[in-house]
VODRENKE-632877 format. One record per residue (C-alpha): residue number from 1; x, y, z. Coordinates in Angstrom, 2 decimals. Layout:
<dofis>
+-----+---------+---------+---------+
| pos |      c1 |      c2 |      c3 |
+-----+---------+---------+---------+
| NUM |       X |       Y |       Z |
...
+-----+---------+---------+---------+
</dofis>
This chain:
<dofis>
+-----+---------+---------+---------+
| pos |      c1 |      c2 |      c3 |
+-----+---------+---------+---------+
|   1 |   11.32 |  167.50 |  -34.39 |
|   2 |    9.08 |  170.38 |  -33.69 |
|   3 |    7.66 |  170.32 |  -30.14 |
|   4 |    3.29 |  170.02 |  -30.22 |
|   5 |    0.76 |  168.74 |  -27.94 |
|   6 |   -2.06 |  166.89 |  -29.24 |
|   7 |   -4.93 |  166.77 |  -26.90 |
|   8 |   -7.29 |  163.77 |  -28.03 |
|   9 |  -10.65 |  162.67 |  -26.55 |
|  10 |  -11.46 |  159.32 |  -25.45 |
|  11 |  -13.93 |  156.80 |  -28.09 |
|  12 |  -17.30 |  155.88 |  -28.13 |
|  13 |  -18.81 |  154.56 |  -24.80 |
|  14 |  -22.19 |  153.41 |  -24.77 |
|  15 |  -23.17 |  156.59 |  -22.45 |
|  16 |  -21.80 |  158.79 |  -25.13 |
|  17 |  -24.64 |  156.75 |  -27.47 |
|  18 |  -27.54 |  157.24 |  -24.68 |
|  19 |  -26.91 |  160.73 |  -24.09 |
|  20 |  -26.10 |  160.19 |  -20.61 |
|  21 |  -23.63 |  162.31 |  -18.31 |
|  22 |  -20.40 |  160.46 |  -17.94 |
|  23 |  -18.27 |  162.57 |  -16.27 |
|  24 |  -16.01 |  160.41 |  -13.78 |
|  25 |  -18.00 |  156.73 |  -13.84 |
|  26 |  -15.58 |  154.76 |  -15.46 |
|  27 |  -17.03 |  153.64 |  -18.59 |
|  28 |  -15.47 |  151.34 |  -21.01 |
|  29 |  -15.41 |  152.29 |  -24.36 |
|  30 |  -17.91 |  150.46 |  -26.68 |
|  31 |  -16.93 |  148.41 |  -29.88 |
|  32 |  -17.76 |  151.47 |  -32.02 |
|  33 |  -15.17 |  153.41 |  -29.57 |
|  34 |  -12.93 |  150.47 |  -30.15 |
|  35 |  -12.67 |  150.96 |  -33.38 |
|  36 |  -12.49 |  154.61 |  -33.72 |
|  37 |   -9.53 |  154.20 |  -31.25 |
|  38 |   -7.90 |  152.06 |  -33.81 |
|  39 |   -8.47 |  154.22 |  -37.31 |
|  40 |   -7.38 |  157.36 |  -34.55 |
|  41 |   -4.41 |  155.87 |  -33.93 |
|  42 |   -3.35 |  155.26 |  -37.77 |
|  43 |   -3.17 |  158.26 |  -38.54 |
|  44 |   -1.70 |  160.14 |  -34.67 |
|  45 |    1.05 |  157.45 |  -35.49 |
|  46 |    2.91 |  159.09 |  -38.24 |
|  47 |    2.79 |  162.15 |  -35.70 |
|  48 |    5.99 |  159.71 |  -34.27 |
|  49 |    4.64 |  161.23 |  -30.38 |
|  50 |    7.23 |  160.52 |  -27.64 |
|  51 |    4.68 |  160.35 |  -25.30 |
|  52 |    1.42 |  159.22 |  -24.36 |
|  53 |   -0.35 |  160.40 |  -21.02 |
|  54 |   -3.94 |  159.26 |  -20.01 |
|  55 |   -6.94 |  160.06 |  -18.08 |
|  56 |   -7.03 |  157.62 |  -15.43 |
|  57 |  -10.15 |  156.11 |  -16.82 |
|  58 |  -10.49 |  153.27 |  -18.32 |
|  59 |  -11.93 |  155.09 |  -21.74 |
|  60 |   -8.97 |  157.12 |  -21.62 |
|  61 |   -6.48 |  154.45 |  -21.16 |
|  62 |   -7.85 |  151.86 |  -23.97 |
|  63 |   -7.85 |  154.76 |  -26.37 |
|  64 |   -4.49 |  155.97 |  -25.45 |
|  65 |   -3.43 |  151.95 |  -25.93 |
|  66 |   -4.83 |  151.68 |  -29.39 |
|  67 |   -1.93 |  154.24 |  -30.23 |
|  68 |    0.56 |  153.05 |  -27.97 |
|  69 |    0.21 |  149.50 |  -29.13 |
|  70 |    1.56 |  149.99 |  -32.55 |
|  71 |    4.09 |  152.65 |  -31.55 |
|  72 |    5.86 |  150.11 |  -30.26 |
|  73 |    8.68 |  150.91 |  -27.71 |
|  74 |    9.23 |  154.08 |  -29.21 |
|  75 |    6.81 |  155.59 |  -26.53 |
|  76 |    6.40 |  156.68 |  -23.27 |
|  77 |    2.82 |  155.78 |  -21.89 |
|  78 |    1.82 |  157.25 |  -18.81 |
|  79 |   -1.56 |  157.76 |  -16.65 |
|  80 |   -2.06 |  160.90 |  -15.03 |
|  81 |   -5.50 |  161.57 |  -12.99 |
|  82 |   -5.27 |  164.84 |  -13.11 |
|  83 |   -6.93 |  164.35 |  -16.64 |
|  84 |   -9.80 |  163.05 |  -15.68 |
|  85 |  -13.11 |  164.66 |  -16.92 |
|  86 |  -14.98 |  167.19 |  -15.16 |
|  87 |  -16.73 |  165.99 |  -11.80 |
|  88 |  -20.69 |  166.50 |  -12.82 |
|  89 |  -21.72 |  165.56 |   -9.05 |
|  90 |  -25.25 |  164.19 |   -9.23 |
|  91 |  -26.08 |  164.78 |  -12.75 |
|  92 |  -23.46 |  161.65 |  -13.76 |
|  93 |  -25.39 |  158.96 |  -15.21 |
|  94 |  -28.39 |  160.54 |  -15.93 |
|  95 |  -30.19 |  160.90 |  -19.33 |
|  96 |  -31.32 |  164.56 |  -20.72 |
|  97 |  -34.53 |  163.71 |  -19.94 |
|  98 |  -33.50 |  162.34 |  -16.30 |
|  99 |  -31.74 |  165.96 |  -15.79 |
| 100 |  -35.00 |  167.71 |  -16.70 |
| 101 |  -36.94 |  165.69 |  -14.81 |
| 102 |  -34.86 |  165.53 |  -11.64 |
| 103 |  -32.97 |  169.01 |  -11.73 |
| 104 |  -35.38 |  171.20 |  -14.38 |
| 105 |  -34.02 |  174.72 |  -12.91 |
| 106 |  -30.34 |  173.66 |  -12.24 |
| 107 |  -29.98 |  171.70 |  -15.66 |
| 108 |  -31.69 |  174.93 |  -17.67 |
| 109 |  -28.62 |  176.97 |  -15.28 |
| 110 |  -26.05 |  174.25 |  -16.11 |
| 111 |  -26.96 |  174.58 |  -19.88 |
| 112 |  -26.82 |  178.56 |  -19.88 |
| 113 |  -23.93 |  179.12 |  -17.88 |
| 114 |  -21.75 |  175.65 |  -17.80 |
| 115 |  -21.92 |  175.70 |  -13.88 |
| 116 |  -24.35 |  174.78 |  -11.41 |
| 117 |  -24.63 |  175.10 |   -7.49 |
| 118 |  -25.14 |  171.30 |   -7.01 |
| 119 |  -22.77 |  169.71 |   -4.73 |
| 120 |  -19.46 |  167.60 |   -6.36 |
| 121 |  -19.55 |  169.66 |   -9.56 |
| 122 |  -15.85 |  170.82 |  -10.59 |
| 123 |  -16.32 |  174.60 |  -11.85 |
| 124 |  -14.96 |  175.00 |  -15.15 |
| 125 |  -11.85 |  177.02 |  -13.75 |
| 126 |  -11.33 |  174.43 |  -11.69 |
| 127 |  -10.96 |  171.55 |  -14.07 |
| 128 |   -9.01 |  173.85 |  -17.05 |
| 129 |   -6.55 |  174.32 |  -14.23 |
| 130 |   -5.37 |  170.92 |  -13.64 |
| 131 |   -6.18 |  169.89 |  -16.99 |
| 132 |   -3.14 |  172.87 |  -18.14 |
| 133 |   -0.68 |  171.88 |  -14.97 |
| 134 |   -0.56 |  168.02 |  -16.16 |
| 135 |    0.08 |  169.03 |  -19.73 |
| 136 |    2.28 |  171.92 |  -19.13 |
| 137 |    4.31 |  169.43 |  -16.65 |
| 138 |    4.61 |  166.64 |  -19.14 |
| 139 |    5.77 |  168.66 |  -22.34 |
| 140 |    8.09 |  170.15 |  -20.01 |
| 141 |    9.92 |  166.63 |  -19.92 |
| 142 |    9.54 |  165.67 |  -23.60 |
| 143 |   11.46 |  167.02 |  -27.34 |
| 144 |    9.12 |  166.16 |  -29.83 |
| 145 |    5.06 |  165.44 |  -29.88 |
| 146 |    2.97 |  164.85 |  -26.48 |
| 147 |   -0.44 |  163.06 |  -26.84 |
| 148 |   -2.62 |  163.86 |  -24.04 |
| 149 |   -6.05 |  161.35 |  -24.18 |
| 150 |   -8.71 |  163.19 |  -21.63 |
| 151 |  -12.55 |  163.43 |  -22.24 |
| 152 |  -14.93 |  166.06 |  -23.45 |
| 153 |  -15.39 |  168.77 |  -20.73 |
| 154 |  -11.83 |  168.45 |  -19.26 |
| 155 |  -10.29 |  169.11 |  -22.67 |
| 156 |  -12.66 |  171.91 |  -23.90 |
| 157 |  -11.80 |  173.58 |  -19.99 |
| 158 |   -7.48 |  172.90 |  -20.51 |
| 159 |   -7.70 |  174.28 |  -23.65 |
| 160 |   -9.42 |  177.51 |  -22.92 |
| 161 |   -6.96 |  177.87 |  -19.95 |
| 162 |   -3.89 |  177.46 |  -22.31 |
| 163 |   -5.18 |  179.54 |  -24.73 |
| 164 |   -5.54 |  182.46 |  -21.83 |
| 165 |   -8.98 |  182.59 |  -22.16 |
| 166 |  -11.61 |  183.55 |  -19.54 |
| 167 |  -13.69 |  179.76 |  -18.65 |
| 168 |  -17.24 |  181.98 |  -17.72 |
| 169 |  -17.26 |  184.39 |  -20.41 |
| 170 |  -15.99 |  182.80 |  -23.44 |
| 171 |  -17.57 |  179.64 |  -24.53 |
| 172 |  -16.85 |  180.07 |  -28.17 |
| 173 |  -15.03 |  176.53 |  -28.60 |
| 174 |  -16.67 |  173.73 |  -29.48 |
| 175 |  -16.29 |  170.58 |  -27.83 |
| 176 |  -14.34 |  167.54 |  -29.25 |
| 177 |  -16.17 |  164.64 |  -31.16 |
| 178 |  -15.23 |  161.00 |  -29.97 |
| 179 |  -11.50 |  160.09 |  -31.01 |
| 180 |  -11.55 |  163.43 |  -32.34 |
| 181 |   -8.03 |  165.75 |  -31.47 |
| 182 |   -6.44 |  169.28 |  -31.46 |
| 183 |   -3.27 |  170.28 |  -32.11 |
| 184 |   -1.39 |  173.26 |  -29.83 |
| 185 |    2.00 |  174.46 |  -30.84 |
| 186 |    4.46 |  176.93 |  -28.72 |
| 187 |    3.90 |  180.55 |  -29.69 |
| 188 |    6.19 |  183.46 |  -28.95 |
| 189 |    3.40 |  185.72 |  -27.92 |
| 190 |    0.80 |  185.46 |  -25.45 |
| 191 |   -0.31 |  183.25 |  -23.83 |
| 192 |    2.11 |  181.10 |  -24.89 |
| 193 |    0.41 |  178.60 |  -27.24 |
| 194 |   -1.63 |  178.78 |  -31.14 |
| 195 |   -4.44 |  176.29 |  -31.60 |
| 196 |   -3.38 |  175.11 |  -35.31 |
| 197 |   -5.77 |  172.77 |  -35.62 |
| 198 |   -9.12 |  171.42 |  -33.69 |
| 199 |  -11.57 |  168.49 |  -33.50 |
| 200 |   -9.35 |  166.69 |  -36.45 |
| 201 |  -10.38 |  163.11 |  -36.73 |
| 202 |   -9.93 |  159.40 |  -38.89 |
| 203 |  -12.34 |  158.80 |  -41.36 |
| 204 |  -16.07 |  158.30 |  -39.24 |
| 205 |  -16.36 |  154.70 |  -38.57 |
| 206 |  -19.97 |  153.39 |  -38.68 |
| 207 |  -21.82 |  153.88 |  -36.54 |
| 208 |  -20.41 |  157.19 |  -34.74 |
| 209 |  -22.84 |  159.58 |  -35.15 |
| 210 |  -24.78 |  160.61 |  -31.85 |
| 211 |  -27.91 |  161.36 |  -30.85 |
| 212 |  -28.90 |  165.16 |  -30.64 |
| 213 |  -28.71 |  167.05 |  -26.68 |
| 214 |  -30.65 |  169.40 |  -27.90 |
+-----+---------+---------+---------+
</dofis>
C-alpha cells in the first residue's frame, strides 16, 4: 500500500457556529459536528489508514473515534498533544465583534499579518513546527495511510511547514472546512512531500454552513 498522510480537521463545535476563537478551550463537537464526523469517516474508511493520531482535544478525539470506531481493530489510535491548535492567548473565546471591541488595533494586526504581540499567542512558525515533528514522527513508524485529526490553524501552519514554505510570507492556502481533509504523499524532490489533494470532504450535512468572519 502506498504510504500518505491525511491531515483532517476536527467537526462542527458550537464555537465554530458563533464565530468565536477556539483555539485550545476544549470544546466538544456539536451534533452537526457529530454527524459530519460520521459521513467523514465513510468515506476516510476505504482509505484502510493504519493509524489514527489525535489532537488532544476532545473535538479532535471524537472525530478521530467516528473513524476509528468502524475500522475496527485494524487501527492504531493514538493522542498526541503536540496537535493541538494554535494557542490564540486572550483572543480564545471571544466573538469577532468581542475582538474588535476589546483588541481593535491588535485584531486589524492579527488579521493582516496572522500574528499579534499579545501574550500566549503561538507564532505561526511555532505551531507548523510541532504540528510537522508529530506527523513526520508517526509516519515514520507506519507502511500504509496515517490520519492525523488536528484543528484549523495548526493544520493550515504543519502543512505550510511540510510543504517548505515560508509561515509570514506565504499565506496562499486556504484553511480547512469542518471534517474537511488533505492528502500529502512522499515526493522525491524538495521538500519532500506533494499536496495531491486539499480541503476534500463527505457530502455537507445540514446544517454546516458557517457564518461569514468577514
Amino acid at each position: 500500500m502506498a504510504k500518505k498522510i491525511v491531515l483532517w480537521r476536527h467537526g462542527q463545535t458550537d464555537y465554530n457556529l458563533q464565530g468565536r476563537v477556539q483555539g485550545q478551550v476544549d470544546i466538544p463537537l456539536n451534533q452537526v459536528g457529530i454527524a459530519q464526523a460520521a459521513a467523514a469517516a465513510e468515506e476516510l474508511v476505504k482509505l484502510k489508514p493504519e493509524r489514527i493520531v489525535c489532537s488532544d482535544l476532545r473535538r479532535a478525539q471524537d472525530t478521530g473515534q467516528a473513524l476509528a470506531d468502524i475500522c475496527g481493530g485494524s487501527v492504531d489510535f493514538l493522542v498526541d498533544e503536540r496537535l493541538r491548535e494554535r494557542a490564540f492567548g486572550d483572543f480564545e473565546g471571544l466573538s469577532v465583534k468581542e475582538l474588535q471591541d476589546r483588541f481593535a488595533a491588535r485584531y486589524e494586526e492579527w488579521r493582516g499579518t496572522g500574528e499579534s504581540p499579545l501574550a500566549g499567542v503561538e507564532s505561526r512558525g511555532e505551531v507548523g513546527s510541532r504540528v510537522a515533528e508529530c506527523v513526520s514522527d508517526h509516519f515514520d513508524e507506519v507502511e500504509g495511510v496515517l490520519v492525523v485529526v488536528s484543528h484549523g490553524s495548526a493544520l493550515t501552519q504543519g502543512l505550510v511547514k511540510i510543504l517548505g514554505l515560508d509561515p509570514l510570507a506565504w499565506q496562499g492556502l486556504r484553511g480547512l472546512d469542518n471534517c474537511h481533509w488533505s492528502t500529502v504523499i512522499p515526493y522525491s524532490r524538495k521538500p519532500g512531500w506533494r499536496l495531491v489533494s486539499h480541503n476534500i470532504g463527505a457530502p455537507e450535512v445540514p446544517g454546516s454552513a458557517l457564518p461569514s468572519l468577514a
